[in-house]
C-alpha positions as CSV (number, residue, x, y, z in Angstrom):
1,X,0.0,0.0,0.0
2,X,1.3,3.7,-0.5
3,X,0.1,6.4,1.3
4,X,-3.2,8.5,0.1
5,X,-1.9,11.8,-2.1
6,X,-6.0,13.2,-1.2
7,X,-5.7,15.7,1.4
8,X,-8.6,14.6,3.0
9,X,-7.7,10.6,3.0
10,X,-3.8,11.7,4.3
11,X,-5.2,14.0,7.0
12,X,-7.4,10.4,8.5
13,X,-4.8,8.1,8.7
14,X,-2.3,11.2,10.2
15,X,-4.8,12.1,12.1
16,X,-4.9,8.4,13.4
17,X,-1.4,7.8,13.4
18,X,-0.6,11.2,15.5
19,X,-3.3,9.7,17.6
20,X,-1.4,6.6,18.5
21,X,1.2,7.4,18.4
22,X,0.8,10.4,21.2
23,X,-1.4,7.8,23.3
24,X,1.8,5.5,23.0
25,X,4.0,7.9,24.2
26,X,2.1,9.9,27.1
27,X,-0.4,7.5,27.8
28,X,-3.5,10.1,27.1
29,X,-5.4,10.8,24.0
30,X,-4.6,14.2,22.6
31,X,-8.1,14.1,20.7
32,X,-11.2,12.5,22.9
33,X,-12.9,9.8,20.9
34,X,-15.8,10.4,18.9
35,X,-19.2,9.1,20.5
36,X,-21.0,6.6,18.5
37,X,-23.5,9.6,17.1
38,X,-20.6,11.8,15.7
39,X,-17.9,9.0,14.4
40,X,-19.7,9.9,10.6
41,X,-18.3,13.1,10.8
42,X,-14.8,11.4,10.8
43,X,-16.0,9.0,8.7
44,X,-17.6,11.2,5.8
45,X,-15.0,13.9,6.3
46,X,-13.7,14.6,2.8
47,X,-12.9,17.3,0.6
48,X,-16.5,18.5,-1.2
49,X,-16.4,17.7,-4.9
50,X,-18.7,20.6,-5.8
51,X,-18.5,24.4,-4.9
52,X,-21.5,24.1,-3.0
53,X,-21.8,26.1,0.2
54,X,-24.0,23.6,1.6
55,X,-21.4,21.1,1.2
56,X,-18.6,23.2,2.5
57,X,-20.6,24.3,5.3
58,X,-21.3,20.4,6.5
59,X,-17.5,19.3,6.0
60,X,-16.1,22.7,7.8
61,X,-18.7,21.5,11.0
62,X,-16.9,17.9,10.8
63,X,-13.8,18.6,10.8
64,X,-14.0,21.5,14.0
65,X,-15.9,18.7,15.5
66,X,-13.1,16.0,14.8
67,X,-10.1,18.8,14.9
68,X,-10.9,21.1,18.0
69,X,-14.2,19.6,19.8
70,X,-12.5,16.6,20.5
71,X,-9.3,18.1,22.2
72,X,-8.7,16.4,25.2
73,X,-8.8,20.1,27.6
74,X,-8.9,17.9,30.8
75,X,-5.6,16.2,29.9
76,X,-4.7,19.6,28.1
77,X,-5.2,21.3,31.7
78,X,-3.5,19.0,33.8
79,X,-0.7,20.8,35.9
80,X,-1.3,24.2,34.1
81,X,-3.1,27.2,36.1
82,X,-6.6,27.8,34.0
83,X,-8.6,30.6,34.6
84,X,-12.4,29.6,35.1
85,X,-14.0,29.8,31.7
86,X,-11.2,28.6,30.1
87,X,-11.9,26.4,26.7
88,X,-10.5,23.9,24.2
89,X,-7.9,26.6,22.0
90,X,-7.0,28.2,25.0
91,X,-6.1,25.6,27.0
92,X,-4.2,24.1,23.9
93,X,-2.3,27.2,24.2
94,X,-1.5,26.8,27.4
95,X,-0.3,23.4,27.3
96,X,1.9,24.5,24.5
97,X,2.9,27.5,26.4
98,X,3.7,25.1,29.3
99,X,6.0,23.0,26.9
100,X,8.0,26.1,25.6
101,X,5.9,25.2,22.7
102,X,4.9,28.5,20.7
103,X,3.3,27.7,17.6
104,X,1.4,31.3,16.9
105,X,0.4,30.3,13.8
106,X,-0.8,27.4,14.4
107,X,-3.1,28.6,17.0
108,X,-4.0,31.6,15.0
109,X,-5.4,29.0,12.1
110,X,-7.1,26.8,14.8
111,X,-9.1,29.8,16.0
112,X,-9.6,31.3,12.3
113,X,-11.2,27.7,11.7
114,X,-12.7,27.6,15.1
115,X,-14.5,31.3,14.2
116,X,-15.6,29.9,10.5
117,X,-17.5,27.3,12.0
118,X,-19.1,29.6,14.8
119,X,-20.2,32.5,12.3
120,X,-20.3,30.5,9.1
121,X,-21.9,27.1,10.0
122,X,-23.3,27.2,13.6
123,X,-25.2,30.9,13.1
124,X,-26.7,33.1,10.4
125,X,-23.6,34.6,8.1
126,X,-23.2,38.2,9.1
127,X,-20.6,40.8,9.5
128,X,-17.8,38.3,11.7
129,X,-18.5,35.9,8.6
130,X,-17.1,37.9,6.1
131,X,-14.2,39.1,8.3
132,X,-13.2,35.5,9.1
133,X,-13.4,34.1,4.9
134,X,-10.2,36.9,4.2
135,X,-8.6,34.5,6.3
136,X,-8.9,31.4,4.0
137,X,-9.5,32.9,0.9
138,X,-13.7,32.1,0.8
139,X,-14.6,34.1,-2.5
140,X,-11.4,34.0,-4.3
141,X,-11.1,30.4,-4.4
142,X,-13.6,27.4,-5.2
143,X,-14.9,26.6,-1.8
144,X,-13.8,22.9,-2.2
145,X,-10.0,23.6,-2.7
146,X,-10.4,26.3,0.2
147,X,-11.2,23.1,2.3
148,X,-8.3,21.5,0.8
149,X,-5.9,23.8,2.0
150,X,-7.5,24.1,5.5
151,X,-7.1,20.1,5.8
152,X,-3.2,20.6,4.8
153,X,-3.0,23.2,7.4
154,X,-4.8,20.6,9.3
155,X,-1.9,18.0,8.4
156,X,1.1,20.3,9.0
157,X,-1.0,20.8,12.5
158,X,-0.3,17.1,13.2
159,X,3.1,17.1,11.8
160,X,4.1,19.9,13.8
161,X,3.2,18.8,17.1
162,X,4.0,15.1,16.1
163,X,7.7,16.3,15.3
164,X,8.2,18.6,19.0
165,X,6.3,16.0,21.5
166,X,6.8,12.9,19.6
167,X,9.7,12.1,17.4
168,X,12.2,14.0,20.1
């Protein structure tokens, strides 16, 4: 077998290799599994094959769901000194902070993603919506190779933290 040259079918099996491979190595899940009702939106995550915004919106919801949902924030928080109210990116943050781990960018596109979902998908498009699509491009680009590019960013995610916490 060679590895999958789709963005979408490389980002499942790094996104289950990083998976194990972090479990392996600090005994915790970085990502919380799925519960039986959401596993489809691992399962039918995939790069949409039209330009439709319905389509776009439905894949963006599966993969925050998958990508930042799922962070494990009680492992995340372990050790560290959280303010009350403190959520998933932030407490990613932290941890990272913790490790003398600054990714900025990083961060910055898992909030940018985090925000598309919240004023794109979850609520009514408005004024945050069009502020947030500057930040991947939504109107210059086909929508379905805008969400190619966010699951690369996605993959160089994995690989970054997979190359400082794991393969040290």
């Amino acid at each position: 077998f060679t590895d999958p040259e789709k963005s979408d079918l490389f980002f499942k099996q790094k996104f289950t290799s990083f998976q194990e491979e972090w479990e392996k190595k600090f005994n915790w899940k970085f990502f919380r599994p799925l519960t039986k009702e959401d596993e489809h939106h691992f399962k039918t995550l995939c790069v949409p094959l039209t330009n439709e915004q319905k389509e776009f919106d439905e894949q963006v919801l599966s993969l925050t769901k998958v990508f930042i949902d799922s962070l494990n924030e009680k492992e995340l928080e372990k050790n560290l000194t959280i303010t009350s109210g403190t959520k998933g990116i932030d407490k990613l943050e932290a941890f990272l902070n913790s490790k003398n781990a600054r990714f900025n960018g990083m961060i910055e596109f898992l909030r940018n993603l985090q925000e598309l979902r919240s004023t794109g998908v979850a609520h009514l498009k408005g004024s945050k919506y069009e502020k947030v699509k500057s930040a991947f491009l939504i109107g210059d680009k086909d929508l379905s190779k805008v969400f190619d590019d966010i699951m690369i960013k996605c993959i160089r995610t994995l690989n970054t933290l997979e190359g400082h916490f794991i393969k040290r």
